[in-house]
N, C-alpha and C positions, 0 to 999 in steps of 0.2 A: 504494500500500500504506500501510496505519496503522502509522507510526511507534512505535515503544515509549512515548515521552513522552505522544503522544496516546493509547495503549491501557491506558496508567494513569490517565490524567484519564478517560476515559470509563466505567472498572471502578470508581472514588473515587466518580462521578457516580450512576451507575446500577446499580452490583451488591447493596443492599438491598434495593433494591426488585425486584431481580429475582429475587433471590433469593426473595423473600416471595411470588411472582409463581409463581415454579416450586415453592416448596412445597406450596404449596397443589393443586399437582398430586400431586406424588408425596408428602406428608405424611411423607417423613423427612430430616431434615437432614443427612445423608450422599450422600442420592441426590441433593438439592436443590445441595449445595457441588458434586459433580461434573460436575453437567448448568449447571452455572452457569458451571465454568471449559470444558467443553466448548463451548457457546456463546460465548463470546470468543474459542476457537479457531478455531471456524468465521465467528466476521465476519474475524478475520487472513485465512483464505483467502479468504474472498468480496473482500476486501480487495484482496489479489494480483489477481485476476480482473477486477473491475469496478472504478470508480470510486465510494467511498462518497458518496452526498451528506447533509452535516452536518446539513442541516434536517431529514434523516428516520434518522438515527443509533439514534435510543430507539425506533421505531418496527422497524425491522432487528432488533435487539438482542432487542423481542420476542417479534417474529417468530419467530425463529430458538430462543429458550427456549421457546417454544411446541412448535414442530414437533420441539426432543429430548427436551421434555415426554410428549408424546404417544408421539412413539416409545420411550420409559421404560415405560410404562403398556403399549403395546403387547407391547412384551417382556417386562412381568411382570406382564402381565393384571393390571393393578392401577386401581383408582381412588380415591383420597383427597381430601377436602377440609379445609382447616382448619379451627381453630376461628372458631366469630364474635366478630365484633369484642368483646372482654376489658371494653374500658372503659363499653362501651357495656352490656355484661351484669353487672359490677360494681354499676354505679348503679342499674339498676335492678332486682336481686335484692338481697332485704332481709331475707328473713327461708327458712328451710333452705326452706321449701317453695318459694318462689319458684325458687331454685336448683336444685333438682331440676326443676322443673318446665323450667326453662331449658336445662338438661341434656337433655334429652328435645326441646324444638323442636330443639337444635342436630342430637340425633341425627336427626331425621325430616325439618330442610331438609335435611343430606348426603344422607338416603337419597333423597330426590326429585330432587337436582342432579344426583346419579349417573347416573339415568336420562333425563335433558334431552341434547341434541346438543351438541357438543362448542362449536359457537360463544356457544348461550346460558352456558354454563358460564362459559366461558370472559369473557366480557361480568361477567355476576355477579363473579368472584373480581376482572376488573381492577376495577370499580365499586368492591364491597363491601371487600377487602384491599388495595387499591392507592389507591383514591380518586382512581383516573382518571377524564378528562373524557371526555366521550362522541366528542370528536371526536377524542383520543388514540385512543381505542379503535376506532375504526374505522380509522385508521390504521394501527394492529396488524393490525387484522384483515383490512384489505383490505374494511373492507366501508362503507357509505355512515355516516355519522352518523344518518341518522336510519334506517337499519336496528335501528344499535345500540341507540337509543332503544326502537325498538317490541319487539326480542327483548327486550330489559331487562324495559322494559315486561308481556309475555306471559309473562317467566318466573316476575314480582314476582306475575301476577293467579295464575299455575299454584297457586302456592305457598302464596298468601294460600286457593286454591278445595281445594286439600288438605290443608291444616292445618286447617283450618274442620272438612273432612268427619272429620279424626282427633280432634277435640272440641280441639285447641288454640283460644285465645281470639286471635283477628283483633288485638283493639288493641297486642296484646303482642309480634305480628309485626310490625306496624306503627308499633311506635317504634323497635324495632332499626332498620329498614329505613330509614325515613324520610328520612336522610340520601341515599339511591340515586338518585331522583330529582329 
């Protein structure tokens, strides 16, 4: 079992980013705080049960904010995603129109992520909001690295082939983005 001392160094460690991790699912910072200390709940008991092994700690952890993620959404038929990266949209909105116009990609990547499977989603938010590696993330997700890559991949072209067809301009997706792969 995780000791207390250890289950504060690992919440000091890792509860921002997980936090940022599960909002972006549920897009409210109430639902996000409690699904954040319910997942620390639940690794205590997986704790009691099995033996945690330390090298895949962050890997468990988001695992588990996942799957009460999900089940959140599940139970209030909801889907949210945050905003895009701030600093990245800052710089390069300069004048109101640009900002609106930015305003408008952010709403029309949501509306597209929304309807992507839950891994690619999922992939996107760790990438894009967490700035995870891809072989973190397949870690999480239980699935190969270069999975990760190629759904990445698939969901980055989805995205760029319908923004295109909404008359968004490609280059303007593709400096937010830039950094993903």
């Amino acid at each position: 079992m995780i000791d207390r001392e250890k289950l504060g160094s690992l919440y000091d460690r890792y509860s921002k980013e997980l936090l940022v991790y599960i909002y972006s699912f549920t897009g409210s910072t109430e639902s996000a705080e409690d699904i954040l200390h319910d997942s620390f709940v639940k690794l205590i008991r997986y704790s009691i049960k099995r033996d945690v092994d330390e090298g895949n700690i962050k890997a468990l952890l988001y695992k588990i904010s996942r799957n009460a993620s999900v089940d959140y959404l599940r139970r209030n038929k909801k889907i949210f995603f945050s905003e895009l990266n701030e600093e990245t949209n800052a710089d390069t909105a300069n004048t109101v129109q640009d900002k609106i116009e930015l305003g408008e990609l952010r709403q029309k990547i949501e509306s597209l992520l929304s309807g992507l499977d839950e891994i690619s989603r999922s992939i996107f938010v760790m990438k894009n909001e967490n700035l995870m590696t891809f072989g973190d993330i397949a870690n999480v997700l239980g699935i190969s690295e270069r999975t990760a890559k190629r759904k990445m991949s698939s969901t980055l072209s989805y995205l760029a082939n319908e923004l295109e067809k909404a008359g968004f301009f490609i280059i303007i997706f593709l400096l937010l983005f830039w950094h993903l792969c």
